[in-house]
C-alpha positions as CSV (number, residue, x, y, z in Angstrom):
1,X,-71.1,64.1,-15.3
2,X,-70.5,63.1,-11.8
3,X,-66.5,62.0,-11.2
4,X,-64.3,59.6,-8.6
5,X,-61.3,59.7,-7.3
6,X,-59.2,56.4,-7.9
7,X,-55.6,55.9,-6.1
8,X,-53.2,54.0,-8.3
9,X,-49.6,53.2,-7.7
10,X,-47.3,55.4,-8.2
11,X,-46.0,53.1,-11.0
12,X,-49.4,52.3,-12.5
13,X,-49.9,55.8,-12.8
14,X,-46.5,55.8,-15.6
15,X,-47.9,52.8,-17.1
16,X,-50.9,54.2,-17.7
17,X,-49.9,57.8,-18.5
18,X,-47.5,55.8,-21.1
19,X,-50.8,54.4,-22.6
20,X,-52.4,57.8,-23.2
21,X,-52.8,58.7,-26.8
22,X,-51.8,62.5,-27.8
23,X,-55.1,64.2,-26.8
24,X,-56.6,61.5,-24.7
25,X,-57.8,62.1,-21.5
26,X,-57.5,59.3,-18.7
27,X,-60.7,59.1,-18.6
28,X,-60.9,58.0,-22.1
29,X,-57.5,56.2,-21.7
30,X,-58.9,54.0,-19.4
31,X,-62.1,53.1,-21.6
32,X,-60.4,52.6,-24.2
33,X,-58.2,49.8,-22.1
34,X,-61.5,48.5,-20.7
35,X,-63.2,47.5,-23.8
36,X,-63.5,44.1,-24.2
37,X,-61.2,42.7,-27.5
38,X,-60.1,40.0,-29.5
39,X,-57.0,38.3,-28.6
40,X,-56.0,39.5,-32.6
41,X,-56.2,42.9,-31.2
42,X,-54.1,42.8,-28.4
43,X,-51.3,42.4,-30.4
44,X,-48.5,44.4,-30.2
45,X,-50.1,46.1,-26.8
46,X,-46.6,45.5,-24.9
47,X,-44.1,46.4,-27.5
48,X,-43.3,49.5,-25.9
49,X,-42.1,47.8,-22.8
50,X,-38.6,47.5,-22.1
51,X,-37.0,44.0,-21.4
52,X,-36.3,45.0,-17.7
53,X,-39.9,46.5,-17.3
54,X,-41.0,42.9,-18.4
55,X,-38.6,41.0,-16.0
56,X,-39.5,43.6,-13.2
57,X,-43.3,42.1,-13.8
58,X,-42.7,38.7,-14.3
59,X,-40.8,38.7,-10.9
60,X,-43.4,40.5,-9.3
61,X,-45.8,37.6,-10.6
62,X,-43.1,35.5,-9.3
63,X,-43.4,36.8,-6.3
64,X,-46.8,37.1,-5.6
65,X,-47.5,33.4,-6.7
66,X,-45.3,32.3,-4.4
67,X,-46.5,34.0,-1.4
68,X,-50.2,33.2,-2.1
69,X,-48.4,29.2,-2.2
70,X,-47.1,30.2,1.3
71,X,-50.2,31.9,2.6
72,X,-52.4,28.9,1.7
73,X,-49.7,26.1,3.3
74,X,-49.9,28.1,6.6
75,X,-54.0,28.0,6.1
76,X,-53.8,24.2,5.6
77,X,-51.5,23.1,8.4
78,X,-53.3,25.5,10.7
79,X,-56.7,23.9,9.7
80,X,-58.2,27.1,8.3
């Protein structure tokens, strides 16, 4: 089986080394995580995130929303 090399974030890399099962390889971590689900079965997915690992990512959503919002006002008024 023929392989790739992927570059994550250094932090991506803990989130999804968190999300490896005892045994797992990434490569099967990251199937796993790919397969499409049920909204019933994503239940729970999170729970092992800390409340200041979720406020870290909902102001990094923050954040990015509101530089996209910038980034498309400067398009507009410069007539792009």
């Amino acid at each position: 089986m023929t392989s790739k090399t992927v570059s994550v974030s250094e932090d991506a890399y803990e989130l999804l080394k968190k999300m490896k099962l005892k045994g797992e390889s990434f490569t099967e971590t990251i199937r796993r995580l790919a397969r499409r689900r049920r909204l019933a079965d994503c239940a729970g997915l999170w729970s092992d995130v800390s409340e200041e690992e979720m406020e870290d990512y909902w102001g990094s959503i923050a954040d990015l929303r509101r530089r996209a919002a910038e980034s498309m006002e400067m398009r507009r008024v410069e007539g792009r």
